[in-house]
Backbone of each chain as ProteinMPNN parsed JSONL, in Angstrom:
{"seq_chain_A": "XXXXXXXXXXXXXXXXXXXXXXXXXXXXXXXXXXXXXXXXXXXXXXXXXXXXXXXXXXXXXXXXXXXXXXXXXXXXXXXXXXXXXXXXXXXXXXXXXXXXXXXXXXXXXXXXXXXXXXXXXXXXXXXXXXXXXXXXXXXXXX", "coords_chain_A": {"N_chain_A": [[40.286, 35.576, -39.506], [40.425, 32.792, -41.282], [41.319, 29.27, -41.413], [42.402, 28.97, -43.675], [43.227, 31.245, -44.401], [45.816, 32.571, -44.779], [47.185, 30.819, -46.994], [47.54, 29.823, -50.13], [46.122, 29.611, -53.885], [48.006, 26.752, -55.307], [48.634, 25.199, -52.888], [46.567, 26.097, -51.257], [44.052, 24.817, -52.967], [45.013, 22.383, -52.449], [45.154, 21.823, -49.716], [41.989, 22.024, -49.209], [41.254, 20.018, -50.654], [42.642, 18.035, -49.032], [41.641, 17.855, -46.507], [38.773, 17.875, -47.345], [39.003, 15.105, -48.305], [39.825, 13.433, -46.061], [37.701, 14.19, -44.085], [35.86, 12.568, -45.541], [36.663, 10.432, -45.186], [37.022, 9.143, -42.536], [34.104, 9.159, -42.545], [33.54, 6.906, -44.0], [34.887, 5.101, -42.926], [33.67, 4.601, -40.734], [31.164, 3.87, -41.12], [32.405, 0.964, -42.579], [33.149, 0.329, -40.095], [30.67, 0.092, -38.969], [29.097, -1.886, -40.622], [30.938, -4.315, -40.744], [32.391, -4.907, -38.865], [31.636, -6.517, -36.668], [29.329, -8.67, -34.608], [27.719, -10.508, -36.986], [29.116, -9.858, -39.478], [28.683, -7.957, -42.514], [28.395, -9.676, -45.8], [30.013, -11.264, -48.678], [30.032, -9.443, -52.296], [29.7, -6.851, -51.296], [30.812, -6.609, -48.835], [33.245, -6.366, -49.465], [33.215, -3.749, -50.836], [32.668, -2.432, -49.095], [34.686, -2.339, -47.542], [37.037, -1.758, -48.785], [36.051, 0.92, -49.254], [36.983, 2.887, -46.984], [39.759, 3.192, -48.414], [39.619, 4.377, -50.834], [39.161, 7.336, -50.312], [42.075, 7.588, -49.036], [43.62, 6.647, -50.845], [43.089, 8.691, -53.025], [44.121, 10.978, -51.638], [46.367, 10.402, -52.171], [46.468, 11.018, -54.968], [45.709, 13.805, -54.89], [48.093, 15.247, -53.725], [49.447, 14.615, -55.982], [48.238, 15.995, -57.901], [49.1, 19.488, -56.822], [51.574, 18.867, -57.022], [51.951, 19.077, -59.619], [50.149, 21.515, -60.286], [51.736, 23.387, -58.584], [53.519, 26.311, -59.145], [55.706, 27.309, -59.266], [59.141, 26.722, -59.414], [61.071, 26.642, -58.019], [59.392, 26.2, -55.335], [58.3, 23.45, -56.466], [60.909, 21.369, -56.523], [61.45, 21.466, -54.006], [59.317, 20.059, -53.071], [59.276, 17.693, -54.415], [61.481, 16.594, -53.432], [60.619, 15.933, -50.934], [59.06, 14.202, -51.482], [60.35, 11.949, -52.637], [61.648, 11.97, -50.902], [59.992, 10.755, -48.423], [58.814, 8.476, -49.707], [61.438, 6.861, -50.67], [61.687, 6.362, -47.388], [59.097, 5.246, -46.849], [59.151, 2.726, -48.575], [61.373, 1.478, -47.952], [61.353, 0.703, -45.299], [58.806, -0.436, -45.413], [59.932, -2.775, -47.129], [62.255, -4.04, -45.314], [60.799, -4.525, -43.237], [58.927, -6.088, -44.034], [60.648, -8.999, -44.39], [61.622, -9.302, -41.654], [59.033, -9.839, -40.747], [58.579, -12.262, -42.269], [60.409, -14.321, -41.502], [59.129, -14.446, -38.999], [59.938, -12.789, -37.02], [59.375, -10.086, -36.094], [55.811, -8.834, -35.366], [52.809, -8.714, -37.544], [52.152, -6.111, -39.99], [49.531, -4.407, -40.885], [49.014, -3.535, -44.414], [48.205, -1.332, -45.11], [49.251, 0.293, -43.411], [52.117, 1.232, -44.05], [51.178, 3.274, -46.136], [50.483, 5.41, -44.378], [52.863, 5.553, -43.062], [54.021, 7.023, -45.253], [53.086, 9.833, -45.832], [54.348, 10.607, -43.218], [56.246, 10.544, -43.844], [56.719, 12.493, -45.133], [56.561, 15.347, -44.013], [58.998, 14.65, -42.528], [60.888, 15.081, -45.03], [60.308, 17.409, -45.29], [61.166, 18.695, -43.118], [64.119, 17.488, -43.703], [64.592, 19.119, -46.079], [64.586, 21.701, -44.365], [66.893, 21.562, -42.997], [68.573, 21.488, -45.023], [68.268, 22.645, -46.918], [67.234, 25.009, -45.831], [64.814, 26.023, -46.085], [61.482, 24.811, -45.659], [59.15, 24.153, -47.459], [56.034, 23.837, -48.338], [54.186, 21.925, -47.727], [53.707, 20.222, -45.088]], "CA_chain_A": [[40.882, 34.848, -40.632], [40.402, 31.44, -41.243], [42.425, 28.28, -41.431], [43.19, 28.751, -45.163], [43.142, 32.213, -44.395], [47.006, 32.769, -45.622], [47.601, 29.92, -47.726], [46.986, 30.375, -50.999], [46.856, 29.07, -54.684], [47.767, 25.468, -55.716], [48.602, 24.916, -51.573], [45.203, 26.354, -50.808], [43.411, 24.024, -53.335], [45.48, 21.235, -51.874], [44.29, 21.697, -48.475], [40.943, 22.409, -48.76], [41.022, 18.631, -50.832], [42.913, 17.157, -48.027], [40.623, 17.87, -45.43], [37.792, 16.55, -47.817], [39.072, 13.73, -48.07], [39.866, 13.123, -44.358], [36.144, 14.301, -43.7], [35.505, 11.188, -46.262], [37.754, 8.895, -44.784], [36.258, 9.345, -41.504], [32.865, 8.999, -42.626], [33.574, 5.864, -44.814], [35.468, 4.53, -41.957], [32.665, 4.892, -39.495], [30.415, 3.022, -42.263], [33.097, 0.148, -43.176], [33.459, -0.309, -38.868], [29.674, -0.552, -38.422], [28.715, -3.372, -40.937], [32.149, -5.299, -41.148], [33.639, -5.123, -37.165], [30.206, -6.892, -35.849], [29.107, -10.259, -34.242], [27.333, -10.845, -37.623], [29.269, -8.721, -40.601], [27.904, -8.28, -43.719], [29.65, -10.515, -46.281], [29.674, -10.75, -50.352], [30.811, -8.607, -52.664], [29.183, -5.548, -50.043], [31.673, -6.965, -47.513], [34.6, -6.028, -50.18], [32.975, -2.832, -51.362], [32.429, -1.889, -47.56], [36.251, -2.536, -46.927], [37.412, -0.447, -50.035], [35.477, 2.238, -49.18], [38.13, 3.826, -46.446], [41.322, 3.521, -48.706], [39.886, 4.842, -51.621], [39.737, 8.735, -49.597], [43.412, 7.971, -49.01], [44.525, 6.977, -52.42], [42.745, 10.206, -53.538], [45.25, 11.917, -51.134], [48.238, 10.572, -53.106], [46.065, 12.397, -56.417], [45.629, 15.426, -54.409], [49.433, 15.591, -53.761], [49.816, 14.87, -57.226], [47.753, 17.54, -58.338], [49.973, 20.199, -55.872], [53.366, 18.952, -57.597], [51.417, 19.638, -61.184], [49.666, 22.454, -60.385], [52.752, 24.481, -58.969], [54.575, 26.078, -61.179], [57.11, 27.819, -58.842], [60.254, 26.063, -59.446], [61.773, 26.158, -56.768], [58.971, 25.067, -54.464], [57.989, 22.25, -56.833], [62.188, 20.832, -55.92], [61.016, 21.11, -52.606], [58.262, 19.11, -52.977], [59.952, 16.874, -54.841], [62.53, 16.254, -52.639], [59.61, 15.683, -49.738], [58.598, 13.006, -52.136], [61.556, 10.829, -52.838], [62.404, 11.389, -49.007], [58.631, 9.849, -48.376], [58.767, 6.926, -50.832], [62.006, 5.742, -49.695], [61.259, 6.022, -46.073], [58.024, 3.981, -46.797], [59.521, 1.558, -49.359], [62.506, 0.653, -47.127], [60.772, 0.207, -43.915], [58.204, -1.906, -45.858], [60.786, -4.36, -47.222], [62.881, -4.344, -44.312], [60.197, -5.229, -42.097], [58.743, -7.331, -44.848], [61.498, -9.714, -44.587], [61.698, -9.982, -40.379], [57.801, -10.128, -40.602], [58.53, -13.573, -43.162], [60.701, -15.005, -40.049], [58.552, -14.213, -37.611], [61.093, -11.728, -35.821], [58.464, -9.092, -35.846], [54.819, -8.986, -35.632], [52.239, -8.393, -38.818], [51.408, -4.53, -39.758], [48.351, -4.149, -42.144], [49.952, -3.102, -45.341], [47.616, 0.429, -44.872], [50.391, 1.608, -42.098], [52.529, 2.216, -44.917], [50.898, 4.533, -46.937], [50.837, 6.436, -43.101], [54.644, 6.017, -43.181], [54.718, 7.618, -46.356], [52.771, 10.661, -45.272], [54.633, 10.823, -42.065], [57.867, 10.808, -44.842], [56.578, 14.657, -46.131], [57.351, 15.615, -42.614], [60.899, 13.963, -42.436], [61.317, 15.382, -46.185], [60.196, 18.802, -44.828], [62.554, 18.532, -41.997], [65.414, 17.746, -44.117], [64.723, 20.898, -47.073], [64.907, 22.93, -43.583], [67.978, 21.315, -42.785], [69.811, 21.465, -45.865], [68.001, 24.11, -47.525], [66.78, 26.252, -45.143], [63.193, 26.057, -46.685], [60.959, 23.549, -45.239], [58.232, 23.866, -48.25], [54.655, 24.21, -47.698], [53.517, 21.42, -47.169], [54.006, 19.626, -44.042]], "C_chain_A": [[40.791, 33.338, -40.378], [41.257, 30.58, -40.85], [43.763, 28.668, -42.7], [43.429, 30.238, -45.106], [44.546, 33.224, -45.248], [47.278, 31.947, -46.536], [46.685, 30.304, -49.181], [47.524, 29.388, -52.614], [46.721, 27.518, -54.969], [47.762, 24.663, -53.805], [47.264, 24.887, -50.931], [44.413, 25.348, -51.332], [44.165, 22.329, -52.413], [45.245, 20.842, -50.162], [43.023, 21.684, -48.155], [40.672, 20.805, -49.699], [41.596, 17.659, -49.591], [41.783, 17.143, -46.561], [39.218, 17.403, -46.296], [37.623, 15.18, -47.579], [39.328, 12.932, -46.445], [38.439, 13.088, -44.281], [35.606, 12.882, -44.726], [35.783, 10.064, -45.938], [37.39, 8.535, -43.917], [35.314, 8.938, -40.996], [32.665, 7.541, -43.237], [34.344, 4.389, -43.659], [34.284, 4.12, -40.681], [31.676, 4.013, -40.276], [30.878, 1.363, -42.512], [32.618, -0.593, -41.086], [31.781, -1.327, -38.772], [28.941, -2.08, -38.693], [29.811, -4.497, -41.078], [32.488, -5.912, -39.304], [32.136, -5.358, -35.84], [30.225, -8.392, -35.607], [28.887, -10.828, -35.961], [27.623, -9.81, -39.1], [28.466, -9.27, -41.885], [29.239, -8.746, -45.161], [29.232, -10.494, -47.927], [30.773, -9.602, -50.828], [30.795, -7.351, -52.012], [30.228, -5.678, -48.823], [32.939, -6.423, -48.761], [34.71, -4.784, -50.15], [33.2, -1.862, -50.321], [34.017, -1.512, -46.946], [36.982, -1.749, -47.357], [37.04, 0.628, -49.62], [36.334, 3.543, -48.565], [39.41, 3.913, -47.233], [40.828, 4.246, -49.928], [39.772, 6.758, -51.688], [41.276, 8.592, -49.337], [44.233, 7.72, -49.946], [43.805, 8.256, -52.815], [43.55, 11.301, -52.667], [46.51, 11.847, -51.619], [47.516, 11.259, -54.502], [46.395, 13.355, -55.868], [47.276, 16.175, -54.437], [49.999, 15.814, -55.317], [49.703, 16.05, -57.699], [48.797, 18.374, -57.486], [51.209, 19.607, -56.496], [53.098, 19.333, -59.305], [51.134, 21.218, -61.295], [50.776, 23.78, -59.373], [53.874, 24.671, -59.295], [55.876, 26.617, -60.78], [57.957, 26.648, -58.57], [60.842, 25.362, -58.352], [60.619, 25.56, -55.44], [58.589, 23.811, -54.625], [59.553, 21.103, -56.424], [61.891, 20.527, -54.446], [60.011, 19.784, -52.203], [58.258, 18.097, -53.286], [60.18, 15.668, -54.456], [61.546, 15.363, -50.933], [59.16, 14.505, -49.842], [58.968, 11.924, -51.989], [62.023, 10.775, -51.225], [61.341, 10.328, -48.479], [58.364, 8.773, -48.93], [60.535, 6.225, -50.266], [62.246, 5.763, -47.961], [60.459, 4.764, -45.944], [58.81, 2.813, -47.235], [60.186, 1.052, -48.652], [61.991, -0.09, -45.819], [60.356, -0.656, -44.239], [58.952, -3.071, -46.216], [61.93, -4.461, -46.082], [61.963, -5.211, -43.695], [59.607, -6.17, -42.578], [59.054, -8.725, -44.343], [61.646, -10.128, -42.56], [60.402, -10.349, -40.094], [57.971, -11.845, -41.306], [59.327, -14.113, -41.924], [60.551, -14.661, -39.422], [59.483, -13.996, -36.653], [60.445, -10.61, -35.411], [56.683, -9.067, -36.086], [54.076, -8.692, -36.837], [51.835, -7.191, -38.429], [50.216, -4.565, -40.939], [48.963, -2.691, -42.98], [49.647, -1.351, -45.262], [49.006, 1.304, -43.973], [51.754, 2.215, -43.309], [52.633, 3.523, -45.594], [51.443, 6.018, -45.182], [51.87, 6.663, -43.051], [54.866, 7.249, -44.122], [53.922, 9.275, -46.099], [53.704, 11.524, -44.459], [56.707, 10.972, -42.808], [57.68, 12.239, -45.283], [57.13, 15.042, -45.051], [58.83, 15.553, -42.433], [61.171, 14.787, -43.661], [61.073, 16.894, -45.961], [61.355, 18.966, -43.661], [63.941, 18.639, -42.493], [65.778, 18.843, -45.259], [65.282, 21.62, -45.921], [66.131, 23.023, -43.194], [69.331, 21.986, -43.79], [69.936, 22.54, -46.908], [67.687, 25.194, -46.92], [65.167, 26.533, -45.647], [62.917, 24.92, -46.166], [59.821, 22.988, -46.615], [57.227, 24.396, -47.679], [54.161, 23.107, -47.603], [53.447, 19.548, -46.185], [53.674, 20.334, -42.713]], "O_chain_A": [[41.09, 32.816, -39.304], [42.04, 30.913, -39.959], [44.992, 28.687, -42.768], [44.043, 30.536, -46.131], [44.408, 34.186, -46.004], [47.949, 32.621, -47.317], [45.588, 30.852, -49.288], [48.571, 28.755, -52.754], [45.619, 26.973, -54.916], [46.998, 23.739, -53.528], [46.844, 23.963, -50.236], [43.856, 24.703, -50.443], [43.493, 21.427, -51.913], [45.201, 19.729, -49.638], [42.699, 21.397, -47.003], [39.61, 20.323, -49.304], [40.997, 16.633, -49.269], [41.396, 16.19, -45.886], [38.592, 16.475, -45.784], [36.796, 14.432, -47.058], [38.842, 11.872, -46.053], [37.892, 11.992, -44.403], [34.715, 12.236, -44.175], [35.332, 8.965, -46.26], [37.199, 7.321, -43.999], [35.136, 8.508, -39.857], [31.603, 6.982, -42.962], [34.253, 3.164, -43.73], [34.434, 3.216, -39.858], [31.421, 3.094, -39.498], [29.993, 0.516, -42.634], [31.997, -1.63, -40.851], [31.575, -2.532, -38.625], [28.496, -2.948, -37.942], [29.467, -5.581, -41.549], [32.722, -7.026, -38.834], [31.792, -4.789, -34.804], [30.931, -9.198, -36.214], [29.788, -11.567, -36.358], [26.744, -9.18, -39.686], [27.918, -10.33, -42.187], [30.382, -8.347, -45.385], [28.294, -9.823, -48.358], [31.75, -9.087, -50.285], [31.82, -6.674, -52.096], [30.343, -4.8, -47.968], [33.708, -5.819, -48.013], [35.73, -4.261, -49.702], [33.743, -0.767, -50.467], [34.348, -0.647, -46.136], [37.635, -0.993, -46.638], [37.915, 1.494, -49.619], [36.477, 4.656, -49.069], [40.237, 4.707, -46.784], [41.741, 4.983, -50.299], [40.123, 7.429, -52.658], [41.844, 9.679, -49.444], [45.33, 8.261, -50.084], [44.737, 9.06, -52.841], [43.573, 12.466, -53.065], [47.434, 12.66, -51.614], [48.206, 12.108, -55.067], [47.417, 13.928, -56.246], [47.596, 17.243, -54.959], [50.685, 16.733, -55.764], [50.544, 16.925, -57.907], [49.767, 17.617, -57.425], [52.113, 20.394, -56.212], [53.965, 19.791, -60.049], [51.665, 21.996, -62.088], [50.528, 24.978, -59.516], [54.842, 23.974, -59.599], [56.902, 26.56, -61.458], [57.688, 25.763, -57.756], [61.027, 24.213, -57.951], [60.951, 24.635, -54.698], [58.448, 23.011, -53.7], [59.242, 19.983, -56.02], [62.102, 19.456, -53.877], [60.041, 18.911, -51.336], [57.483, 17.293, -52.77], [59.763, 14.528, -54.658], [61.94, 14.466, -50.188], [58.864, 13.755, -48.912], [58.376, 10.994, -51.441], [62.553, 9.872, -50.577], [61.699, 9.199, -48.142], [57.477, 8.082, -48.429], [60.649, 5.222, -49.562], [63.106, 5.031, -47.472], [60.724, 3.714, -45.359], [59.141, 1.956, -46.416], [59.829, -0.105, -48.427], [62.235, -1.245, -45.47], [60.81, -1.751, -43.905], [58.727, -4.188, -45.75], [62.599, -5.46, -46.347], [62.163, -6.42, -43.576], [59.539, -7.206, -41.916], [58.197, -9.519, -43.955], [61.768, -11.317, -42.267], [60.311, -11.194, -39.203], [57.344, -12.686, -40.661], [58.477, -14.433, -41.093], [61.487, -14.267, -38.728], [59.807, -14.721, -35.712], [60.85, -10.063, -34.386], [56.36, -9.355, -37.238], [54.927, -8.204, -37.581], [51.374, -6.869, -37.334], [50.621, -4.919, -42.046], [49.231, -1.544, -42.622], [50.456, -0.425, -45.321], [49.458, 2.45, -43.979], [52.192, 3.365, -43.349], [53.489, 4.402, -45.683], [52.248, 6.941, -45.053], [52.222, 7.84, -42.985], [55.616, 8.202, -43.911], [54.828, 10.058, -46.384], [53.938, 12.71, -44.692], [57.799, 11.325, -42.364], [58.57, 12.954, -45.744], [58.359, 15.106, -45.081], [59.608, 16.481, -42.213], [62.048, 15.561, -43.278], [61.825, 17.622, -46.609], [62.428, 19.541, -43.842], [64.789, 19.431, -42.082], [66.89, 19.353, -45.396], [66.344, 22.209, -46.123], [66.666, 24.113, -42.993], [70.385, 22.579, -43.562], [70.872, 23.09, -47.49], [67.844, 26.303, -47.431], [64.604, 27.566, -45.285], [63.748, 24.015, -46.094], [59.622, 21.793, -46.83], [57.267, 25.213, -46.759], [53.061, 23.389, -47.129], [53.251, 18.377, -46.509], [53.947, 19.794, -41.641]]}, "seq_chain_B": "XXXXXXXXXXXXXXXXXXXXXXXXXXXXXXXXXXXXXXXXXXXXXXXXXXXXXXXXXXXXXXXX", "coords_chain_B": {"N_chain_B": [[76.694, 28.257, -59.895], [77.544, 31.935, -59.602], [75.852, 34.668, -58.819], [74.224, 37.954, -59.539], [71.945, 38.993, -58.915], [71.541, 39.908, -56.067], [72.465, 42.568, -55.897], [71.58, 43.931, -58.398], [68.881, 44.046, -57.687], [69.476, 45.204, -55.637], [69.617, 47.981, -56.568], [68.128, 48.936, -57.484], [66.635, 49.503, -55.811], [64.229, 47.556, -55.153], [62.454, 45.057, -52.97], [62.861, 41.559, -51.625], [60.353, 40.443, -52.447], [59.142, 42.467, -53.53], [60.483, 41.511, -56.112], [60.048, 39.129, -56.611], [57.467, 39.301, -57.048], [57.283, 40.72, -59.41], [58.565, 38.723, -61.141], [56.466, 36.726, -60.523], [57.274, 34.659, -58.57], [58.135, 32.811, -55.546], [58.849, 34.496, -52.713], [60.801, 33.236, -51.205], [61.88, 31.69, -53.408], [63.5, 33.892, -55.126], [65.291, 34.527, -52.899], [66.962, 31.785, -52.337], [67.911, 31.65, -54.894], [69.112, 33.771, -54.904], [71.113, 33.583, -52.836], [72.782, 31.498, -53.826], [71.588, 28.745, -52.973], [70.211, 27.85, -54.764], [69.658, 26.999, -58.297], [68.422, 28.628, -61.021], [66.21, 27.808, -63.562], [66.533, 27.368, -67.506], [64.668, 28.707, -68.608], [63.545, 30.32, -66.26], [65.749, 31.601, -65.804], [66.063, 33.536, -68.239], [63.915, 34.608, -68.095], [64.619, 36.501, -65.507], [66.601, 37.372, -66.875], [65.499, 39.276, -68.752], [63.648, 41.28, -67.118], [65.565, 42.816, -65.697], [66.978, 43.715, -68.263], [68.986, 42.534, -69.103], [71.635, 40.497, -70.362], [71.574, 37.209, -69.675], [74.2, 36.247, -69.374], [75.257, 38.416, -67.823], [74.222, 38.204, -65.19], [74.088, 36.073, -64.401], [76.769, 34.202, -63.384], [79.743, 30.857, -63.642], [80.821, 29.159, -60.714], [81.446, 29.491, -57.513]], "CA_chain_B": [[76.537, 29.264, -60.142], [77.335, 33.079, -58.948], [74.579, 35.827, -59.79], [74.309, 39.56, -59.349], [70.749, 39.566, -58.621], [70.44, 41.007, -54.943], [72.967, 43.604, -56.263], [70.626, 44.312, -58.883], [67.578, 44.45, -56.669], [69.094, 46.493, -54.315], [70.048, 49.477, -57.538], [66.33, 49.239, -58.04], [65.307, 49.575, -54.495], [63.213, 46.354, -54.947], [62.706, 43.661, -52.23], [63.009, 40.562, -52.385], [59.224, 40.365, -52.568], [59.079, 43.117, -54.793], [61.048, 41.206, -57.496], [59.127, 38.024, -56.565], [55.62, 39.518, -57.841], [57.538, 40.756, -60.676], [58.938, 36.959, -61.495], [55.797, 35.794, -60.23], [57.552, 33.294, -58.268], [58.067, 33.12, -54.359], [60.044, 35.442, -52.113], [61.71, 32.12, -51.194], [62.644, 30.997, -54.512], [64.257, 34.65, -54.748], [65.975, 34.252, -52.013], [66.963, 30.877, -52.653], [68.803, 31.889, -56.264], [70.116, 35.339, -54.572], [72.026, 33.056, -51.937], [73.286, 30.345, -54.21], [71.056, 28.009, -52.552], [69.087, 27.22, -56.245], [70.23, 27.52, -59.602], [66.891, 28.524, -61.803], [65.926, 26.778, -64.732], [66.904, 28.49, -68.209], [63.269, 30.122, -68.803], [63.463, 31.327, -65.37], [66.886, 32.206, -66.08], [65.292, 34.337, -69.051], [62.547, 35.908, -67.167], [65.344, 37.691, -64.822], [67.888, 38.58, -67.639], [64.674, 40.092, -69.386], [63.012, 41.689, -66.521], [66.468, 43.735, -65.623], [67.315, 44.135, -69.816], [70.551, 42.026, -69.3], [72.112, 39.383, -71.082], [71.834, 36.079, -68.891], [75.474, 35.897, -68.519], [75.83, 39.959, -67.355], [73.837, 38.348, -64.41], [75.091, 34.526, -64.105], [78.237, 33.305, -64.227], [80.414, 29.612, -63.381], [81.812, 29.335, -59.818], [80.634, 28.912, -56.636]], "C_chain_B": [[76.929, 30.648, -59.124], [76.345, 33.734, -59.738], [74.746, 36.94, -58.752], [72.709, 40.078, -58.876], [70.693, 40.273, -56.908], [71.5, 42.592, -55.234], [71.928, 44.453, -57.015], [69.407, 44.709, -58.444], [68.112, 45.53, -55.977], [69.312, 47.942, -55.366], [68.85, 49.689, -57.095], [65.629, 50.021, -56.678], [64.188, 48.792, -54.379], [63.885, 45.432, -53.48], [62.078, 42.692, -52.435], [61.543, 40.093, -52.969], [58.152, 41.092, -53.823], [59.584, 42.313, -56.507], [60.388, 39.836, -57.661], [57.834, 38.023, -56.957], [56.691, 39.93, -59.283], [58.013, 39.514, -61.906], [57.661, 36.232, -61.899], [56.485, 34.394, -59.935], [57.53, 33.991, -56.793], [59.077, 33.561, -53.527], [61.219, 34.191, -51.372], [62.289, 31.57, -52.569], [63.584, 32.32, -54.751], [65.397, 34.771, -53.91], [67.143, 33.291, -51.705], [67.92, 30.925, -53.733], [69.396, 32.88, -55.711], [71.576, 34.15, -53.381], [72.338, 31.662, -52.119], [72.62, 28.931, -54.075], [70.109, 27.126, -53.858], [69.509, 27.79, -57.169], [68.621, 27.817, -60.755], [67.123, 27.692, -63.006], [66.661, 28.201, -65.889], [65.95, 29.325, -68.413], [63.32, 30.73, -67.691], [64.56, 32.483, -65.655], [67.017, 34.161, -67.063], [64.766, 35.32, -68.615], [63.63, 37.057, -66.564], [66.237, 38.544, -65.756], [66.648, 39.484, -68.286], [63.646, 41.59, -68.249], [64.374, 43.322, -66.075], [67.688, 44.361, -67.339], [68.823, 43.842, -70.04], [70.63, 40.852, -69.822], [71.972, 38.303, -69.775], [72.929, 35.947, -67.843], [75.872, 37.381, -68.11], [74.776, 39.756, -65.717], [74.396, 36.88, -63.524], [76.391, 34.327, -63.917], [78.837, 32.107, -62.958], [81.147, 30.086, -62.065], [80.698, 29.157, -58.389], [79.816, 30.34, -55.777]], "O_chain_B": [[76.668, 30.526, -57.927], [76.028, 33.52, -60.908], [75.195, 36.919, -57.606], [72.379, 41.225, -58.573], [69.818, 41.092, -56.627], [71.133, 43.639, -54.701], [71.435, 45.465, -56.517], [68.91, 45.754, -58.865], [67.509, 46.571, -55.713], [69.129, 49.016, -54.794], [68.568, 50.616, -56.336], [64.642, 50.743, -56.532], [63.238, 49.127, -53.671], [65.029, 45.212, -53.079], [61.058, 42.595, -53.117], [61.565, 39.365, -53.961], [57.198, 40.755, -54.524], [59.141, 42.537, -57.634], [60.185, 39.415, -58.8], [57.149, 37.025, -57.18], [56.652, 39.102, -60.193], [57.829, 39.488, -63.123], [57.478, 35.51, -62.88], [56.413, 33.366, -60.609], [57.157, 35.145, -56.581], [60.184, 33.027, -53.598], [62.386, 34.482, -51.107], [63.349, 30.948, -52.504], [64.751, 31.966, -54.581], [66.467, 35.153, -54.384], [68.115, 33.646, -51.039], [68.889, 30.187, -53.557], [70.559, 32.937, -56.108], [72.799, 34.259, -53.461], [72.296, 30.786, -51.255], [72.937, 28.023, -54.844], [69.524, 26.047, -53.772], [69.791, 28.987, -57.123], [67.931, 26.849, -61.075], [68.127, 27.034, -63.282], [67.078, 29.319, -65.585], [66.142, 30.541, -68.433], [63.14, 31.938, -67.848], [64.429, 33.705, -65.722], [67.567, 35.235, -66.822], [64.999, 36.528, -68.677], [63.616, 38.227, -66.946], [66.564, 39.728, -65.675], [66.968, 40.673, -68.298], [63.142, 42.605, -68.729], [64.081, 44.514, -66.163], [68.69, 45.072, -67.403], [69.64, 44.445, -70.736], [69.65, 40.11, -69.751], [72.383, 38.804, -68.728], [72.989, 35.748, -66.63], [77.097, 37.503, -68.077], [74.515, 40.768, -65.068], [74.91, 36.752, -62.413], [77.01, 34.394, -64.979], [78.591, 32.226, -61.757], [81.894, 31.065, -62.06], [79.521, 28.797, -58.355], [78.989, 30.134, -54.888]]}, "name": "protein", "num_of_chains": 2, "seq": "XXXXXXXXXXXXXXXXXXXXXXXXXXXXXXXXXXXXXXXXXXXXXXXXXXXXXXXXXXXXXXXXXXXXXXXXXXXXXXXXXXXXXXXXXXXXXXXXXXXXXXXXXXXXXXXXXXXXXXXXXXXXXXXXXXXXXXXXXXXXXXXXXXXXXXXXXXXXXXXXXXXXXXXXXXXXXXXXXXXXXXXXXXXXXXXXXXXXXXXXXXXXXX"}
């Protein structure tokens, strides 16, 4: 049996896009390093396009999620998922303007705004953690 | 909410899995409404009073 081997459904489609896009992100990343992170990068609008290239596999992971809170229809795990959400968005959001604000008086060093989105990821987790807590369901996906 | 559903399941001899393909929803969301833990929506609400040929409130009712 596979990976996806149990998973199934709108979860199943939602994994087998997340690992796309990783395998994209990866590859676009490995692309962006070679002509940008050189003695002599390549510059222009190709130097923008080149730069773009890795975030727009990880905004297509906040679609994918999307899709997966659209596409299921069970009730009760869409609350879950929800809930995974709003725990993930203000995790990110807060951290970001917290640290915002000691980053503006240089009390803390600069993060490249990208580590966010990672926060907010790393918020499904925490938001899975606390369903298990409070619901006893963690969800599916985390 | 209180509800009568794992009473009901258990007349039947369904589990919880059993009544979860019949829902078409997940043996956690079952689970989940049997142990207060989730209140369903009213169409879900529907689906169960229709699936066991009871009135809503001969399966619902106010309280904790």
């Amino acid at each position: 049996m596979g990976i996806l081997g149990s998973v199934k459904g709108p979860q199943r489609r939602y994994t087998i896009r997340l690992f796309s896009l990783m395998a994209m992100y990866l590859a676009s990343l490995i692309i962006a390093e070679r002509y940008l992170d050189r003695a002599e990068p390549v510059t222009g609008m190709l130097a923008y396009i080149l730069a773009l290239m890795p975030a727009l596999p990880v905004i297509a992971i906040f679609w994918a999620f999307g899709r997966l809170l659209v596409e299921t229809t069970d009730e009760y795990q869409r609350l879950l998922l929800i809930r995974q959400t709003l725990v993930a968005t203000a995790l990110s959001m807060a951290t970001a303007t917290g640290w915002g604000f000691l980053e503006n008086y240089d009390l803390v060093p600069h993060i490249p705004a990208f580590y966010w989105a990672v926060l907010w990821f790393f918020g499904l987790g925490v938001g899975a953690l606390i369903n298990r807590l409070t619901l006893g369901d963690s969800g599916s996906c985390a | 909410m209180k509800n009568r559903l794992k009473v009901l399941r258990a007349e039947r001899d369904w589990t919880q899995s059993d009544l979860a393909e019949r829902l078409e929803i997940s043996r956690q969301s079952v689970n989940a409404i049997e142990t207060g833990r989730y209140d369903p929506s009213l169409p879900l609400a529907f689906r169960i009073a229709d699936l066991f040929d009871l009135a809503i409130e001969a399966i619902f009712s106010q309280g904790e």
